[in-house]
N, C-alpha and C positions, 0 to 999 in steps of 0.2 A: 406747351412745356410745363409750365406754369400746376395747368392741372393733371399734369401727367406724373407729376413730383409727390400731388397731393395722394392721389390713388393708390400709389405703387409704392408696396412697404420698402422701408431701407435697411439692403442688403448690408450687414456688418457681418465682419468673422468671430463677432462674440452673440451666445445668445444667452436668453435667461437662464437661471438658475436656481437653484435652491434658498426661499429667501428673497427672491429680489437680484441676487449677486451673481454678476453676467460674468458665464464662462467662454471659454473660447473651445472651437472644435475638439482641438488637441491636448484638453481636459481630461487626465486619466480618469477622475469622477464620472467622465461621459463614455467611456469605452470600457467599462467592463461588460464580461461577456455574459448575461443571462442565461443564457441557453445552457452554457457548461453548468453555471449554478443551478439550475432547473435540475438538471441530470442527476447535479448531486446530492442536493434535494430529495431527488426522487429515490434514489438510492436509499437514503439515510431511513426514508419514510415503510421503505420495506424490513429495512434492518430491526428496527423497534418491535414490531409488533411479533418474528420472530422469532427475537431475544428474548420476551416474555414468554411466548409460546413453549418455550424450550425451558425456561427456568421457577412458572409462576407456583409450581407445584410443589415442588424440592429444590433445596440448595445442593450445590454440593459437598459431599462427606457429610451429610446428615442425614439422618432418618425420619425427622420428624417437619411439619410443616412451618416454616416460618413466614416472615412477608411476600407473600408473592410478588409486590413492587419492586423489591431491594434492587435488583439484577437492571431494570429497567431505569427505577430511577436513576442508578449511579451514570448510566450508559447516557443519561440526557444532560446532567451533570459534563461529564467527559466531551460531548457533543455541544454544548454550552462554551466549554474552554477550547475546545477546537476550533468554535466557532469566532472565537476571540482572538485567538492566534493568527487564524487566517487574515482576519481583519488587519492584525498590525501589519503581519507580513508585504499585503497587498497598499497599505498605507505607505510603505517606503520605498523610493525605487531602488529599483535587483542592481543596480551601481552600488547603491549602499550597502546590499548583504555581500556583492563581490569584493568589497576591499575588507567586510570581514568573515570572509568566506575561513580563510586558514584559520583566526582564531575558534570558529565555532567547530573545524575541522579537529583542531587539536582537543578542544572541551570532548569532543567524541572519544577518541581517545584515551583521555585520562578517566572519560566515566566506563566503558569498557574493560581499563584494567581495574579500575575502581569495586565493578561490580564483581570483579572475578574474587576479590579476598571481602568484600564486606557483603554484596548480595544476598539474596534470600533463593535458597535450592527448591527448586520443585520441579516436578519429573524429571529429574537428574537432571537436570541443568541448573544453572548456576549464572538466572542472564535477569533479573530485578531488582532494587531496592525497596523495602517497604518504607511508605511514608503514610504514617498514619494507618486507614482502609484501603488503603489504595496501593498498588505494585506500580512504579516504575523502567520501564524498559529501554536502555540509552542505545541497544542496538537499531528499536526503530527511528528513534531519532538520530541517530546516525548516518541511518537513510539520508533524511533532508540533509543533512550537514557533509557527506560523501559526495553526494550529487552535486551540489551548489559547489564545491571547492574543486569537482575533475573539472566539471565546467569553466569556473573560474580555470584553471590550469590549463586546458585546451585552447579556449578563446583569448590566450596571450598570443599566438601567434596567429597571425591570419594566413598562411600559406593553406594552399589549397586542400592539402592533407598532412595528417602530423608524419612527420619523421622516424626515423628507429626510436630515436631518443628520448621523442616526446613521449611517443608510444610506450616505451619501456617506463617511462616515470609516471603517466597514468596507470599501468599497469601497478605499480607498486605503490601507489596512493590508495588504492582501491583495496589492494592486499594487505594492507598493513590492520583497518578494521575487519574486513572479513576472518582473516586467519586469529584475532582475539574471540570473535564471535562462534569459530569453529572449538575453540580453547571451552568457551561454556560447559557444553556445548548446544551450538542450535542450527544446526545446517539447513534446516527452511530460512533463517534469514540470508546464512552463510551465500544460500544460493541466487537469491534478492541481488546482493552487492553483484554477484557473477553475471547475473544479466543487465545491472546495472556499466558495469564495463563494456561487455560483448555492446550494446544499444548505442552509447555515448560515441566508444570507439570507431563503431561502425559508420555511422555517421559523418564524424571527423575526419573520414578519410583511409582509417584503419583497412589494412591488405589482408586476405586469406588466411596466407599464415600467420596474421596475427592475432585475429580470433583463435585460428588451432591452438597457439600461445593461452589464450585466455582459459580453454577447453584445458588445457595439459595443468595450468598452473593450478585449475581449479580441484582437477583429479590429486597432484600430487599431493594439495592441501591435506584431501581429506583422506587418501593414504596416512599421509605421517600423522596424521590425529588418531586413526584406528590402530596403529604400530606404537603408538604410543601410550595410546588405551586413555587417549582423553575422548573417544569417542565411546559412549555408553554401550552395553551388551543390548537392548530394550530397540537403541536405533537400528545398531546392525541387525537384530532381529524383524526391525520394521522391514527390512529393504529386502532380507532371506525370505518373509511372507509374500514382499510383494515380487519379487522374481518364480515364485513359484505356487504362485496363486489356483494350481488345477490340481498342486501334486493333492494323495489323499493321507499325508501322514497329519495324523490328530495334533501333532503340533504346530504345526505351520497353519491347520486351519484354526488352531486357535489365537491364535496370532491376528489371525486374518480376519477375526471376527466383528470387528468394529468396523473394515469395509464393508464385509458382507449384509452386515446391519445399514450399512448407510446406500446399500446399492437397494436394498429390499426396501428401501426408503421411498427411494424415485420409482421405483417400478410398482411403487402401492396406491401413490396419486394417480396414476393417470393423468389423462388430460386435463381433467377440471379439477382433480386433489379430492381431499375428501372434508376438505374445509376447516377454515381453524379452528384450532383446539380441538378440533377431532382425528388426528392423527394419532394411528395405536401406538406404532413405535416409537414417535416425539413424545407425546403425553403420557407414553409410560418411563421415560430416560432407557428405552432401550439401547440408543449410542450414546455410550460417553463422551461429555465436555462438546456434546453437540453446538450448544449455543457459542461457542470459543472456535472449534475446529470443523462443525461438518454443519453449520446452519443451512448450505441450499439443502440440505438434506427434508430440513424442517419444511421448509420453502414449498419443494418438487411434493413431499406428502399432504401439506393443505391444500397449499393452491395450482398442484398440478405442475403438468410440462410450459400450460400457459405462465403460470405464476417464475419460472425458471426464465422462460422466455423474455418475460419481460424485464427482469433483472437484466439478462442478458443485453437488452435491447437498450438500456440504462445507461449500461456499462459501453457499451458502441457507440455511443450518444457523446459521452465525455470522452471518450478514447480520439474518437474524429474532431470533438472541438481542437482539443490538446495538440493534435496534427495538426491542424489548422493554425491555432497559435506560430507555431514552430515554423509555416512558414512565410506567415505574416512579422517576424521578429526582424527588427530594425538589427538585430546584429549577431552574430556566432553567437554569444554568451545565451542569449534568449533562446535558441533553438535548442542548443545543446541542455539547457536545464529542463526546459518542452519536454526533449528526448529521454532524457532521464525520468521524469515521472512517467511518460507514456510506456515505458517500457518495466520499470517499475510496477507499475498498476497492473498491466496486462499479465504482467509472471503470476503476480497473490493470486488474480482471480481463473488463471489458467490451472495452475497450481493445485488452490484450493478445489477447484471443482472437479480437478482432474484426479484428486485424490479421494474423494467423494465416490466415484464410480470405476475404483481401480485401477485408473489408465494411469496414474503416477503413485510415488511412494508417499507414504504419510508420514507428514513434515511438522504440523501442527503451524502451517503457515498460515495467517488470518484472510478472510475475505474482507477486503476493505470496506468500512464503512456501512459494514453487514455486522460481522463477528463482534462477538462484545469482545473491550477493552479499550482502555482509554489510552495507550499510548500508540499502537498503533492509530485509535480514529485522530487523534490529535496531530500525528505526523502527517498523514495523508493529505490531513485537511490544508495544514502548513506548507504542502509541496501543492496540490492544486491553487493554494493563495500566488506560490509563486508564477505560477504558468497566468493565472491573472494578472498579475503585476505584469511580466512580459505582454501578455493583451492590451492590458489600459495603458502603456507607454510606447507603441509602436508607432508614436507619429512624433516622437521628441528626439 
């Protein structure tokens, strides 16, 4: 026995740690999930070199050459404080963002109306604050702060499925930022929040008809924004091109010309691309605000159907961890915020790329953690911290 004590290591439920300082299994520090961060990682890593690819030449609204870094550094910058944010997020448990879920719900709010009378207008809309170099967007961050508080508001009851009631006050939690955001106007985000409910809801238990609810409430929105003429000629325009994308009136195809540009994109890579920096129509700014709105575009003409592919494959990678989170989560509230980014995430890049090859309207909705800009990558990164946080606390 004796020497059987000596040989045979001692089984504890704490092991070493960082330092010397012995953790125990159920150490969020020891459950975070690599793999998701690998993914996004790996994301991030294609997104840079595209952003430059698309911007290193000309800025925009200028004509002459300046820094070709500027575009990129800022975007590392951005990706820098995302990457900080993340960290805190995942640093405190989602107990603690749920008890201040409503206050950061209402901060959305008041920056939303906020933006409406002090904001900076560009392409007709009216949805930033300049701060310094930099544009601010509190509809993306409203994201995180929408999602975190239906949640919060769902996981109050544990019944198997929500009720009329609950259902109708989710509903109207959701609506109340989306319909300021449709005010802008920016119906790419407007539409975000909308599959942000359908996703959450669905889940919770939500009936048939009450997605048709969610479909009606979304339509009627953006009716009375067009009757009211908060919604721009330039969108509805957008939406007249892309419903009638074969007619031959010279209008409509000029309208249309930034898809057509961004379809002659992917159909000019081929399979292996024609290599960075050597894309004609990227390297000549042949589509506009490509680095912003149509980067797989950049993507599919260097690096091909492969190079799309694998973005693609990127993007499947985190989307199934995130699933997986949601339903390893020790409670309703974890799944449900899981659900909300996972479905979140999937709209931009369905969205975005669907709008790249005509199969949707063109929203100027961002490809996450591709498209430059700093408030979208900053939120994104802030909503995947939190699906970590759900990860590294599911044994407490």
């Amino acid at each position: 026995m004796a020497f059987t004590q000596r040989i045979m290591p001692r089984i504890t439920p704490r092991t070493q740690g960082f330092a010397g300082l012995r953790v125990s299994p159920g150490d969020p520090r020891r459950n975070i999930d690599w793999v998701l961060i690998g993914g996004m990682l790996g994301i991030i890593s294609i997104g840079l070199p595209i952003i430059y690819s698309t911007t290193y030449k000309f800025l925009p609204s200028r004509a002459v050459p300046l820094d070709p870094f500027l575009y990129i550094q800022r975007q590392v910058v951005f990706l820098i404080v995302g990457g900080l944010a993340m960290a805190f997020v995942m640093a405190l448990d989602y107990e603690w963002w749920k008890e201040r879920s409503r206050f950061l719900y209402g901060a959305t709010i008041f920056g939303l109306l906020l933006v409406l009378g002090l904001g900076r207008t560009t392409g007709g809309a009216t949805s930033a604050f300049d701060v310094g170099p930099i544009s601010v967007q509190p509809s993306e961050f409203g994201k995180f702060a929408t999602m975190l508080f239906l949640a919060t508001y769902l996981s109050e009851d544990r019944a198997p499925s929500v009720d009329y009631s609950k259902f109708l006050g989710g509903l109207i939690l959701v609506a109340a930022p989306m319909a300021l955001v449709v005010i802008e106007p920016d119906l790419g985000s407007a539409s975000v929040y909308v599959a942000l409910a359908m996703g959450v809801l669905l889940v919770a238990g939500a009936r048939l008809r009450h997605i048709v609810m969610i479909t009606a409430m979304a339509v009627l929105t953006v009716t009375a924004a067009v009757l009211a003429g908060l919604v721009k000629p330039y969108q509805i325009s957008r939406l007249t091109g892309f419903l009638n994308q074969s007619s031959s009136d010279k209008k409509i195809q000029d309208l249309i010309q930034q898809v057509k540009q961004a379809k002659r994109a992917f159909g000019n890579g081929g399979l292996f691309g024609k290599g960075w920096l050597d894309g004609p129509l990227t390297n000549n700014r042949s589509i506009p605000v490509q680095w912003a709105d149509f980067p797989s575009t950049a993507l599919a003409e260097q690096f091909g159907m492969l190079g799309v592919a694998v973005l693609l494959g990127l993007y499947a990678l985190v989307l199934v961890r995130i699933w997986r989170v949601a339903h390893l989560s020790k409670d309703m509230l974890g799944t449900y915020i899981c659900t909300g980014v996972f479905v979140m995430l999937l709209w931009h890049v369905f969205e975005n790329i669907g709008m790249s090859l005509g199969i949707m309207p063109v929203t100027g909705i961002p490809l996450p953690l591709v498209s430059y800009g700093g408030s979208s990558a900053v939120s994104f990164m802030m909503m995947l911290g939190m699906v970590e946080n759900v990860h590294m606390r599911r044994f407490r």
